[in-house]
N, C-alpha and C positions, 0 to 999 in steps of 0.2 A: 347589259354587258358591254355598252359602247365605250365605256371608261377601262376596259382593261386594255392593256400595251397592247402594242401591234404585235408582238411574238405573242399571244395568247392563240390558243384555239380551245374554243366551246364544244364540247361533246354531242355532235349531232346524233341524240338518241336514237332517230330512226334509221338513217343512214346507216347505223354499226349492229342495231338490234337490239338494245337494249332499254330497261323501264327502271324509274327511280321510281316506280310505286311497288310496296308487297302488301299483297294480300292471305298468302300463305309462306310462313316462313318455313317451311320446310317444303319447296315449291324447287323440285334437282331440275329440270327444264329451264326455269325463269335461271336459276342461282349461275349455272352453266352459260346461258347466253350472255349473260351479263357479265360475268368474268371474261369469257372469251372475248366478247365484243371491246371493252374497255380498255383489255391488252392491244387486241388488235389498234387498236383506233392510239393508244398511246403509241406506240411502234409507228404508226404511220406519221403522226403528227412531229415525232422525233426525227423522221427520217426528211419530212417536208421542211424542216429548221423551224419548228415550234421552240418558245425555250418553255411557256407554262403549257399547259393539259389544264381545263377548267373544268366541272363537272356541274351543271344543273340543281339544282337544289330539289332533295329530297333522298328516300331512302332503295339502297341498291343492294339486293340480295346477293352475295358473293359465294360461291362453292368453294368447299372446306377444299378441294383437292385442287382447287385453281386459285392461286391467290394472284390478287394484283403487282404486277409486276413494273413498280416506275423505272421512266430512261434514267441517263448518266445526262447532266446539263440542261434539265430541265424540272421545272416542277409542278408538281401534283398538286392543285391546287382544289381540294374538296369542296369550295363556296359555301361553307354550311354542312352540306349534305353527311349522309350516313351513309360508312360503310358495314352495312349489317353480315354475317358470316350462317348459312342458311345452318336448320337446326339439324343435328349429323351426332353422328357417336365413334369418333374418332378419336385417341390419343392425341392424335400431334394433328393439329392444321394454323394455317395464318391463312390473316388478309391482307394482308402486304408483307410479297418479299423481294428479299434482296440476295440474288443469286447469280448477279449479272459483270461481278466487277465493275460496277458502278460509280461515277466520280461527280462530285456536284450537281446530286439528289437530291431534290426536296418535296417530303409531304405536307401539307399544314391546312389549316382552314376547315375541318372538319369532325366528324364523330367515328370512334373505330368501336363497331360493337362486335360484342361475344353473344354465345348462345348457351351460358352457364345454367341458368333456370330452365332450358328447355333440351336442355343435353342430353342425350343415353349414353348411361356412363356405365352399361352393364352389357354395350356389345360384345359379341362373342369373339377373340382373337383378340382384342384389341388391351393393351396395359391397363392396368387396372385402377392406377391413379389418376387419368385421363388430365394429367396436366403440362402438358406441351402445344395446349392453343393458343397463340401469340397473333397479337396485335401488330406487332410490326418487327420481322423476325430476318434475322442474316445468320443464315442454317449451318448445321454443322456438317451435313452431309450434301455433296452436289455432284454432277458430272461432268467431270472433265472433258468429254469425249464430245459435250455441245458445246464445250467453252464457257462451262459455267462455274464460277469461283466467287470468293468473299474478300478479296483485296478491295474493297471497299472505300473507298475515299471522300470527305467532306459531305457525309449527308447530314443533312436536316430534318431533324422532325420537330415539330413548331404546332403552337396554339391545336392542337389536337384530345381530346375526350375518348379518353380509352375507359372502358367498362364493360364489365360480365363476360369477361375472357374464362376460359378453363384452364388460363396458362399466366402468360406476362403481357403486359400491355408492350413492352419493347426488348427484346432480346437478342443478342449480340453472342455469335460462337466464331470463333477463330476454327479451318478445316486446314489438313495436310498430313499427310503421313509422311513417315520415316524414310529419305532415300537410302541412308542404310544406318544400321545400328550394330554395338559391339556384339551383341547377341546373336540376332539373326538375319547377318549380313545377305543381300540382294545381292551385292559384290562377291570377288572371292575375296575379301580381306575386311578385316577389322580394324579400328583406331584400337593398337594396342602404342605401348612406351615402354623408353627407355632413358637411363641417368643423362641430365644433361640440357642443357638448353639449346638456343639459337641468335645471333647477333639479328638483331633485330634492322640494323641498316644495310645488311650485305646478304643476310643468306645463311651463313656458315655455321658449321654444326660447333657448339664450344663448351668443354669442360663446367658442371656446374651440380656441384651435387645437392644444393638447396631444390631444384628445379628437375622436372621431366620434363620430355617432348615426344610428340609421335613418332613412332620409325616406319608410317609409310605417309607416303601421299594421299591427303585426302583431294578425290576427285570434286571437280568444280564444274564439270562439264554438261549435269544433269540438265533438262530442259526446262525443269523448272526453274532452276538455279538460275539460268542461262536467259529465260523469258522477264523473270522480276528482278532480276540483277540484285538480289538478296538469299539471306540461308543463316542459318543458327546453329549452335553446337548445343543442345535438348538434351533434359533427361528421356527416363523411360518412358513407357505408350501412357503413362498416366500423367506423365509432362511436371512427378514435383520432385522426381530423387535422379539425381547424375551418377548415383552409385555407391555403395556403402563406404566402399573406400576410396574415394574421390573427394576432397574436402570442395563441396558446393560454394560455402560463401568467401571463396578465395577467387580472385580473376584470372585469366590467361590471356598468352601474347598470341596471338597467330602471323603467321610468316604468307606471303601469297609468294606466287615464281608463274613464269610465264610456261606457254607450251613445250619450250626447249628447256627446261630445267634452269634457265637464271632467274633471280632474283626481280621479282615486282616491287615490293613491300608491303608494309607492315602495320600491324591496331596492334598497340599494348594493352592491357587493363581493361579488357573484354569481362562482361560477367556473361554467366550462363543464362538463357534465355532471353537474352537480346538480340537483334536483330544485325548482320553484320553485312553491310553493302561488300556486293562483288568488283574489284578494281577492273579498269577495263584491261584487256592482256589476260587476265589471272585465269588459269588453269587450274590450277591446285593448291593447296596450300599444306604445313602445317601447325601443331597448336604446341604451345608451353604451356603448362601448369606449374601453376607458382604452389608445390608439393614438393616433398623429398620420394615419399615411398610412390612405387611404381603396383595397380590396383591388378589384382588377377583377375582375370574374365568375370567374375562370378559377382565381383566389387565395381566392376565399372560398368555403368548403364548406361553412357554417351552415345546420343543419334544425332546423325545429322539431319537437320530439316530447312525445306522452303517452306513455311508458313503463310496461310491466308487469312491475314488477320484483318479485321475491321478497323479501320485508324481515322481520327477527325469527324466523329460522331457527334452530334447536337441535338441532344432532345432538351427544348426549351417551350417554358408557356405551356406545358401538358394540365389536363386535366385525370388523372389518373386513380380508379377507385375500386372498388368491388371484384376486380379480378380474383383470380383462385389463388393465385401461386404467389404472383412477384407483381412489382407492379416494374421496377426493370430490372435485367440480368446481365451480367458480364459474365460470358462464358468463355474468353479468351478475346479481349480486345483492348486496344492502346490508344490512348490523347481523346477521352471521351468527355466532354461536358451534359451536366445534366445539372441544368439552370430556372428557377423561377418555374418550378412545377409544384403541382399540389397533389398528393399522393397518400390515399389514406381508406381506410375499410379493406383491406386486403387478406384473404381470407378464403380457407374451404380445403387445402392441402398443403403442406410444409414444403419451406419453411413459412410461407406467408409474413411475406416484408417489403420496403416499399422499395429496397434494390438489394443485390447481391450479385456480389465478387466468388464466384467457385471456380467452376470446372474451367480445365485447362491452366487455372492455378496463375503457374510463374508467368504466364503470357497476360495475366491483367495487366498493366500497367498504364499509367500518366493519367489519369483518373481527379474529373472536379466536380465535386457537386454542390452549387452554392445557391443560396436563395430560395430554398426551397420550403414549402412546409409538410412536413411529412408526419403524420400523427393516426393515431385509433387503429394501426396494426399490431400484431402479435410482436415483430422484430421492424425496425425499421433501417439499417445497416449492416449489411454481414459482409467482411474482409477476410476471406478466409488465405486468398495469397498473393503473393505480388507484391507490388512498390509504387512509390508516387502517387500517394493517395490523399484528395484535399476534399474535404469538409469544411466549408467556408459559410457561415453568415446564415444558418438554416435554423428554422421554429422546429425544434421535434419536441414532438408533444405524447405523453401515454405509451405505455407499450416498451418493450426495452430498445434502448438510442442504438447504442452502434455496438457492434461485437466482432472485434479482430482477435484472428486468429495467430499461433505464434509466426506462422510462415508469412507475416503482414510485414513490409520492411517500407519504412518513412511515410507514415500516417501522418498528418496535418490536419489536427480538428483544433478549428481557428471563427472564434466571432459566433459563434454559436447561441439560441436561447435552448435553453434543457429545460423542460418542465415534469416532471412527475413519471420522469424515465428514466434507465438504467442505461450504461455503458461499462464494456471493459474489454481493455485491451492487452492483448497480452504477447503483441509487437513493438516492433521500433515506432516510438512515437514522439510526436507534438501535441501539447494539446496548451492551448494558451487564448487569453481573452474571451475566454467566453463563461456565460452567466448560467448557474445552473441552479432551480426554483424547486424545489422536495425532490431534488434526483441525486444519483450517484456514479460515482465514476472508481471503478478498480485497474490497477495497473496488477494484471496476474502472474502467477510463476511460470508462466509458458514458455518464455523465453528470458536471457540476458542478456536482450538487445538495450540500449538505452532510451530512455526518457525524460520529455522535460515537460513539467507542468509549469506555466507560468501564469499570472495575472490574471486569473479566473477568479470570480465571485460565486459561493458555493452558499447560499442563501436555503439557509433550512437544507443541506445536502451534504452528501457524502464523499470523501478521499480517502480510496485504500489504497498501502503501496505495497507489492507481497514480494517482488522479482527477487530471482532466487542469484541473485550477485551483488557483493557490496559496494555501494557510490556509484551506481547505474544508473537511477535515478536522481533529478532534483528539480524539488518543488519553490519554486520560488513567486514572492508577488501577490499573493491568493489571497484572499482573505474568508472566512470563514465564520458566516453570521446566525445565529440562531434566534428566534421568539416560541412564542408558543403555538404556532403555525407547523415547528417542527416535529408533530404527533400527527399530521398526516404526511411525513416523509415516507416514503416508500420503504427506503432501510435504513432509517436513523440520520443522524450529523455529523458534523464535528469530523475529523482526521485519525486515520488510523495506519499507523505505522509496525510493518512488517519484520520478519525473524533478520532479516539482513540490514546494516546501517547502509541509510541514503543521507541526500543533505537536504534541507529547508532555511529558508534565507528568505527575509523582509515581508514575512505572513503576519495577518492576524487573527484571532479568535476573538468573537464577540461574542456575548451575552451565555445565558445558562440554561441548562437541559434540565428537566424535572429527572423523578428517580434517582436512579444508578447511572444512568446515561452519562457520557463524557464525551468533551466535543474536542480531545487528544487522546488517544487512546491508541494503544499497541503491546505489542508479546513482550512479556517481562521477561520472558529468557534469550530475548535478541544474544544472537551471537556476538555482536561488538553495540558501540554508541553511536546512534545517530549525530548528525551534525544541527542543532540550530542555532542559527544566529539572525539577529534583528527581529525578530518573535516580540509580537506587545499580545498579552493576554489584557484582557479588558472585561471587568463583570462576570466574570464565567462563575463566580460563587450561586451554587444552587441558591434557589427563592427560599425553598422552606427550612434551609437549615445553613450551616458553615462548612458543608463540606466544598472543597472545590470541586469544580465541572474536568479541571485535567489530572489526568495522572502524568506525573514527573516521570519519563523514561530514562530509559541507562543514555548516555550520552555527555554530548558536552553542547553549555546552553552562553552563545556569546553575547552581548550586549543585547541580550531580551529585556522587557518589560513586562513585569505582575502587578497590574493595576485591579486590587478585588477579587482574587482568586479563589478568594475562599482557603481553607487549611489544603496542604498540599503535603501528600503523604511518599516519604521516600523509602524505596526497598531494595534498589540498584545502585550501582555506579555511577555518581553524575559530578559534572563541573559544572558550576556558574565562573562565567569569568566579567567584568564589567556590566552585571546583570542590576538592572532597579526593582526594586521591591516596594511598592503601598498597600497598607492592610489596616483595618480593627477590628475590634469587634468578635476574634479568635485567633486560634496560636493561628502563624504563618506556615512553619513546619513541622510537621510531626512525624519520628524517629523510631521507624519498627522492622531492627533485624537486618540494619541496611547495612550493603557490602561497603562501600567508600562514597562521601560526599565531600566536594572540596569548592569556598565559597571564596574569589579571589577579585579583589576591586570593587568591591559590588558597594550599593547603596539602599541601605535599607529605610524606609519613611512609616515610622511605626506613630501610632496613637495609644495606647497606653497596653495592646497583647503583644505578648509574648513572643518573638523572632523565632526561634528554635525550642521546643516540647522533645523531653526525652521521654519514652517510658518504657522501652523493652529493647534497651539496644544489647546488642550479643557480639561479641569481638569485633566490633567493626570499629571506624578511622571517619571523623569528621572534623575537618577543617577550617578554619574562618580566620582567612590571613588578608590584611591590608583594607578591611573594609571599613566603612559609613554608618552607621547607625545612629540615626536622627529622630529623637520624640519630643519636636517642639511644642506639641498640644496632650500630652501627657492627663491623665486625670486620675492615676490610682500609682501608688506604689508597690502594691499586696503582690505582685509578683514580677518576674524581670525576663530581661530581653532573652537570656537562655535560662530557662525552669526546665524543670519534669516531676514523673512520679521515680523520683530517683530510687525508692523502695524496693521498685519493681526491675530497676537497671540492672543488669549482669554479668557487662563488661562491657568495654572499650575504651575507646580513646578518644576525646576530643580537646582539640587542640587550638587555641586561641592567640595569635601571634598576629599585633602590631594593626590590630584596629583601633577606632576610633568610636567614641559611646557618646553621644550626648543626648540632654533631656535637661526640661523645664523644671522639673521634681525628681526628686531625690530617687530615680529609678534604679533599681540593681542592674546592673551586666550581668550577673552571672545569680541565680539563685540557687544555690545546692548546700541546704543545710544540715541535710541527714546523708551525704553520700558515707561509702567507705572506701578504702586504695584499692579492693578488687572489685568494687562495681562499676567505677568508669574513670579513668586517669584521665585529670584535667591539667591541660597547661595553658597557663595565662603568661602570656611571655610577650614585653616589648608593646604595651596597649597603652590606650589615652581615655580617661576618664575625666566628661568638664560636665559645668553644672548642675555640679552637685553630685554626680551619676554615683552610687557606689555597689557595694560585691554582700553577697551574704553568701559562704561556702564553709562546710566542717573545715574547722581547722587541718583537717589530715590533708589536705588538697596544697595546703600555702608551702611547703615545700619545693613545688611549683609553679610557683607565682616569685616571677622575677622582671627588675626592668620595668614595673608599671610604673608609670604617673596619675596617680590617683588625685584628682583635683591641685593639682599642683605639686604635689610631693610624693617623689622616687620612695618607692616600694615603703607603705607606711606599716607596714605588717612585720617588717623587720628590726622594729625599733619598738622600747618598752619600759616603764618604771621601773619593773622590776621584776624579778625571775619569772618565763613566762609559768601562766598557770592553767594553760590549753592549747590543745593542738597536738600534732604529729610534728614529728621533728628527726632527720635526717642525723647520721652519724656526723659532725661537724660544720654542723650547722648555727651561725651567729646570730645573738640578737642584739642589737645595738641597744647601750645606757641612754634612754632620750635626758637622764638626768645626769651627766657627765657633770662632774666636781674636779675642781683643779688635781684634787690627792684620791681621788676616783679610780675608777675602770673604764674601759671601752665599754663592755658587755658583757654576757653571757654564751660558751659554746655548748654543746648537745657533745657527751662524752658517751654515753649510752643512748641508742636509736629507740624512739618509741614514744609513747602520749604524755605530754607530760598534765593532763588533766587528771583530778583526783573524780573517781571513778568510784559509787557503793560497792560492796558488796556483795556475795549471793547470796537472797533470800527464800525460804521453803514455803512454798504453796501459794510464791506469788504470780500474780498475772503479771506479764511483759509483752509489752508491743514490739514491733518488731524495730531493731536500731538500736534501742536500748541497752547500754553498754554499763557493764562491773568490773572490777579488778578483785585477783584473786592470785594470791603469792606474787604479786608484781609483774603479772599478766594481764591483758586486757581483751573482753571478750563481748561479742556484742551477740543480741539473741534475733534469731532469724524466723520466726513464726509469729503469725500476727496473734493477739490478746491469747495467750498459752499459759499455763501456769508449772511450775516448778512441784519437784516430786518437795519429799519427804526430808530425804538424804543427798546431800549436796555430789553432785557425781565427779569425777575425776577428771579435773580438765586437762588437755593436753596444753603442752608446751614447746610446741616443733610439730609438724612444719606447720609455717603463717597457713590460715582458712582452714585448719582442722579443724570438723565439727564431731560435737559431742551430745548425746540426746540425754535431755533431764529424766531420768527411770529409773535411779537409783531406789531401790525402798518400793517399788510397785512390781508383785509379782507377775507368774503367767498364768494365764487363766487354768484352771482344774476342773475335770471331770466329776460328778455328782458330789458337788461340796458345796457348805451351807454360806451362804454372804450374807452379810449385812447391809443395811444402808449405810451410802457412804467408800464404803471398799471399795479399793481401786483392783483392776488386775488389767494385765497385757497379751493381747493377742499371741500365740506362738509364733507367725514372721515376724513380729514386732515392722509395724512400717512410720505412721508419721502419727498414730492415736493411738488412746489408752480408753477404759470403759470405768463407767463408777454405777455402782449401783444405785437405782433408785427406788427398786421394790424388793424387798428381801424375799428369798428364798433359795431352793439347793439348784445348782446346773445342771445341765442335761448333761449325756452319757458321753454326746459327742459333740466338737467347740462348734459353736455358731457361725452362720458368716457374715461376719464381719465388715464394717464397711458400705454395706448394703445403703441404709438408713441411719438417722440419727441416733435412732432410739432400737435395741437388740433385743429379741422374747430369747432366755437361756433356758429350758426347762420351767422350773416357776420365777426366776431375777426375770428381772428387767433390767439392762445397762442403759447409760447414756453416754455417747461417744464425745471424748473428750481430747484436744489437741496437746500433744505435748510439748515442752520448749526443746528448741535444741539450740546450743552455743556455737559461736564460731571466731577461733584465733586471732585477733586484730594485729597483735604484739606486745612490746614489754612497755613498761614506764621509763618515761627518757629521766636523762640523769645530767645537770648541769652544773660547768664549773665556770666560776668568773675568770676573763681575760682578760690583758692589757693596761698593765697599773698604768695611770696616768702619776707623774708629778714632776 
């Protein structure tokens, strides 16, 4: 010991009575002297201008009911040794407290044990969760009357081995009750108000109906107030509500005045439960509330308090594990660092986590925990209130990461590794740079406080954002990687995006999820559109097939990037605006039932599929204005940049204006060769087609098709030898003579609206595909059942209005009751719906009709039917009717 400072003093064991050896741990005699002797002997050494206390090496039995008690200015220096806690069956004990008002304490150099294995945790009288054994504890209850408080200042707890506690290895409570409260004032008066504020430089009461103030003087002259030259305006005895009708997260001004009633001055923009120095002079003061409405008694739960709170607390370098409860707690304390500790197996009573922020709530505050590794407990962060809360540069490993509560106000989780743990927050937060390895992170509806996620790496991990306010949050920087590592994520990959729009800016997604899994995903009934922009998708096409890994959300999507996305399916409302698109290999997008999609500046890098698949689109509105589409490595023609199963189309709109199509081979822009005018209205308007690129579309579409330059020449669809002999053709509608003769004409105008393609006939008992179109009395009608066949009797087509449909059943009766059939006979159900039946084994019907429908094949009494489709027609229009214009000569 010759090498410690000359302010040390070494614990003369015999001189104070005490032994660093046990032989019986539950030994009250030994535990007692020893506790006694070591206080004493601290005391004295403090009183003689010791600055350390050193202790002997080896282990010292301490009694649960006497804990060691360090000075102010000096430090506890364990050398090793063990503080053992003898074995007892108590609720609540420590081995080291802090009850002293203590200032520039410090423990460090040693082992702090519990007596968790050897505990009686079934004493009689005593709580029955037996978890308030603490390792080194600044108490919530003290006496005032010896001069005992928790205003606590700059201790140190360092390089210490906390284990087998029944409680926390460090635990921190803020103590003070109310000197008076609206409720149940100690005074004869309450802080009630009135309309109105206060000049904050003079005093003076002044006109202010945004604002209240108090109408009496709140006193300042308590002795607590008066001793710590501090005091607070507090909610209720539970320290988290100011009052139902008191708006908490709004600040107030307070006014100070001396003991003759002038003016001291003034703190504007106070919040509630923070701590407000007493000016010197000040007597009293009172408060503004930045409120209009004035709270009745029953609404306002404002007390005033001098608090003793623990402030400049340092637990650093701990070794912290196996405790029952916490490994540390914040039960009301302020500017605490918890640094380069290792904290983990914590375990035996809830919540069991390696630190937690509760009780006393709004008084947590300034709070750092960095460097730490904290891992193998149930919870390893719980914020349930307060503010100033930093999470800096820490391994959590296992066990769920951090859990803030909504009453959690400016959380900072920064530099962080997450590994195969959970987090969510559902406070005002940060959370930025940091790496997260099969974990996940939720921002929850608990609050509309805001959030920003920025530059985290979410490797095999999870982002959910649910806050229930729109552009609250935004995610920016992140990126977003997945392998096949991601099947042992706790809960999944990829990004997922909540009922309310937030914004996302310069993310990316990498690689692809097996299954159904999507590494973008969110509520397809979001109330508005998210915002992304600078988004690169990269590979997210599933491995075993061409579905993409994102689903496309309602939103609007700005200069992103689809590199390999696989097919990407739309159902909502979305923009692309200056978006890049690379695909092969399968369609890019596929079109089912979606509300509005509009694709504007974009650039599309195709190889020879297809940009846009329709096949079930239903009154909706798709857009493609001013974009790119480039297929320099083309390999097939067989289908084009916008195809579908147009068949199956059943309306809408899509609208093609003033893109650009190029390709190496003669690819289509547009392939729709069986559409009709009521399954999807196409316009081609103001477009550029170069090598080679050209259009395959029913002629009923070129109507609207205007303004193209199809390889060099304006609108080639308008010009013709000679009268056209297909298509659809608008009431004055021209086609230009491409063989114009001096004593010639211009061309041809449409003097009657309608096809001018010569169209068969109807025929009986033919089969027709569906599309399939006839004329009949100079009508044109196309048949809408797929391979169907035609009755007997030609049926009466209609003539008015356009898409009248009419069912081919002329000639096929309805079925009858005990009557003979033949094979071959047709008859019809009594609803008659979209089949007719033919007999395929003769005999009489049963008594009562069959049902129908069932099966292919019907038992009728002794027939046998077999269920047969019928055609039905539908109105297209009339045959157009053309006159030559414009003699030339």
């Amino acid at each position: 010991m010759s090498t410690l400072p000359s302010g040390s003093y070494v614990l003369d064991l015999t001189q104070w009575g005490v032994s660093n050896t046990v032989s019986d741990y539950g030994d009250k005699t030994l535990a007692t002297n020893n506790s006694n002797g070591i206080n004493n002997a601290i005391v004295w050494a403090s009183q003689q201008g010791y600055t350390e206390f050193v202790l002997p090496k080896g282990t010292y039995l301490i009694d649960e009911t006497i804990p060691i008690q360090p000075q102010g200015f000096m430090t506890l220096n364990l050398n090793g040794a063990t503080l053992r806690i003898r074995n007892n069956g108590l609720a609540s004990y420590s081995v080291i407290c802090y009850k002293q008002n203590q200032m520039f304490s410090r423990v460090t150099n040693g082992i702090i044990q519990g007596d968790r294995y050897n505990h009686n945790y079934t004493t009689p009288g005593q709580a029955s969760t037996h978890e308030w054994g603490m390792g080194v504890l600044v108490p919530n209850i003290v006496n005032t009357a010896k001069g005992e408080g928790t205003n606590t200042r700059f201790i140190t707890i360092d390089n210490i081995e906390f284990l087998d506690l029944t409680g926390d290895g460090v635990s921190l409570f803020a103590t003070g009750g109310a000197i008076y409260t609206t409720t149940t004032p100690t005074k004869t008066y309450a802080i009630t108000f009135e309309s109105g504020s206060i000049n904050t430089t003079n005093g003076n009461l002044i006109a202010d109906s945004t604002k209240i103030r108090s109408n009496i003087f709140i006193d300042l002259t308590n002795s607590q107030i008066v001793k710590w030259k501090t005091f607070g305006i507090y909610g209720d005895i539970s320290y988290q509500s100011v009052g139902s009708e008191i708006d908490g997260t709004l600040p107030f001004d307070i006014i100070f005045y001396n003991a003759n009633g002038t003016f001291n001055s003034s703190l504007t923009n106070i919040d509630f439960y923070d701590e407000i120095p007493l000016p010197d002079g000040a007597t009293s003061a009172k408060i503004v509330l930045h409120q209009s409405n004035i709270p009745s008694p029953s609404g306002n739960g404002l007390t005033l308090r001098s608090m003793e709170i623990p402030k400049f607390t340092f637990i650093e370098k701990c070794h912290i594990h196996h405790t029952r409860r916490l490994g540390v707690t914040l039960q009301g304390a302020k500017f605490v660092w918890v640094k380069n500790n290792d904290i983990h197996h914590i375990s035996g009573t809830g919540p069991s986590a390696a630190l937690d922020v509760e009780d006393n709530y709004a008084l947590n505050q300034n709070l750092w925990i960095e460097d730490n590794f904290l891992h193998d407990n149930k919870l390893q962060l719980i914020f349930v209130k307060g503010k100033n809360f930093h999470v800096r540069n820490n391994k959590i490993e296992r066990g769920i990461g951090i859990t803030g509560y909504p009453g959690v106000r400016k959380i900072f989780i920064e530099g962080n590794y997450f590994k195969d743990t959970s987090t969510n927050i559902d406070g005002e937060c940060v959370i930025s740079n940091n790496h997260l390895h099969r974990s996940s992170v939720s921002l929850g509806n608990g609050t509309t406080e805001p959030a920003l996620v920025d530059n985290n790496t979410f490797w095999n991990s999870s982002l959910s954002v649910n806050r229930p306010k729109a552009y609250c949050v935004s995610v920016s920087n992140c990126r977003f990687t997945v392998d096949s590592d991601y099947n042992n994520a706790i809960s999944g990959a990829g990004f997922y995006a909540g009922t309310y729009p937030q914004t996302m800016t310069g993310c990316m997604f990498e690689g692809a999820l097996g299954s159904s899994s999507l590494i973008l995903n969110g509520d397809v009934n979001a109330t508005e559109g998210w915002s992304y922009s600078n988004i690169l998708f990269l590979n997210t096409k599933k491995i075993s097939n061409n579905n993409g890994g994102i689903k496309i959300l309602r939103g609007t999507y700005t200069n992103c990037r689809f590199n390999n996305t696989g097919m990407l399916y739309l159902d909502k409302p979305v923009d692309f605006i200056g978006c890049t698109f690379t695909w092969d290999g399968y369609n890019l997008f596929s079109f089912s039932n979606n509300g509005l999609a509009r694709f504007i500046n974009c650039l599309f890098n195709g190889g020879s599929s297809t940009a846009f698949y329709f096949s079930a689109l239903t009154q909706v509105r798709v857009e493609l204005i001013n974009n790119l589409f480039q297929y320099p490595n083309a390999t097939s023609t067989s289908s084009g940049v916008i195809d579908g199963y147009w068949n199956n189309v059943t309306g809408g709109k899509l609208i093609v204006d003033g893109n650009t199509f190029k390709s190496n081979l003669a690819l289509k822009a547009i392939n729709c060769p069986s559409s009709t005018p009521d399954q999807v209205q196409i316009t081609f308007i103001n477009n550029t087609l170069e090598g080679n690129v050209t259009f395959s579309v029913d002629n009923t579409q070129i109507p609207s098709f205007q303004n193209n330059n199809i390889n060099g020449v304006i609108d080639p669809y308008n010009w013709s030898t000679s009268i056209p002999k297909s298509g659809y053709f608008k009431l004055g509608k021209e086609i230009l003579n491409s063989n114009m003769a001096a004593d010639g004409f211009i061309g041809w105008i449409c003097t009657v609206e309608g096809f001018a393609n010569t169209y068969p006939g109807w025929q009986a008992l033919k089969v027709y595909n569906t599309g399939e179109r006839i004329s009949v009395n100079g009508y044109v009608y196309c048949s809408t059942v797929w391979n169907a066949k035609t009755s007997t009797i030609m049926p009466n087509f209609p003539t008015s209005p356009l898409y009248t449909t009419v069912k081919d059943i002329v000639g096929i009766p309805v079925w009858k009751a005990n009557t003979t059939y033949n094979v071959g006979e047709k008859v019809l159900p009594s609803n008659i719906s979209n089949s007719y039946y033919e007999c395929t084994t003769a005999g009489s019907s049963g008594s009562t009709e069959p049902a129908w429908g069932t099966s292919s094949t019907v038992t009728d009494g002794t027939v046998v039917w077999i269920k047969r489709d019928f055609q039905v027609w539908k109105l297209l229009g009339t045959t157009a009717v053309f006159k030559k214009f414009g003699t030339l000569s």
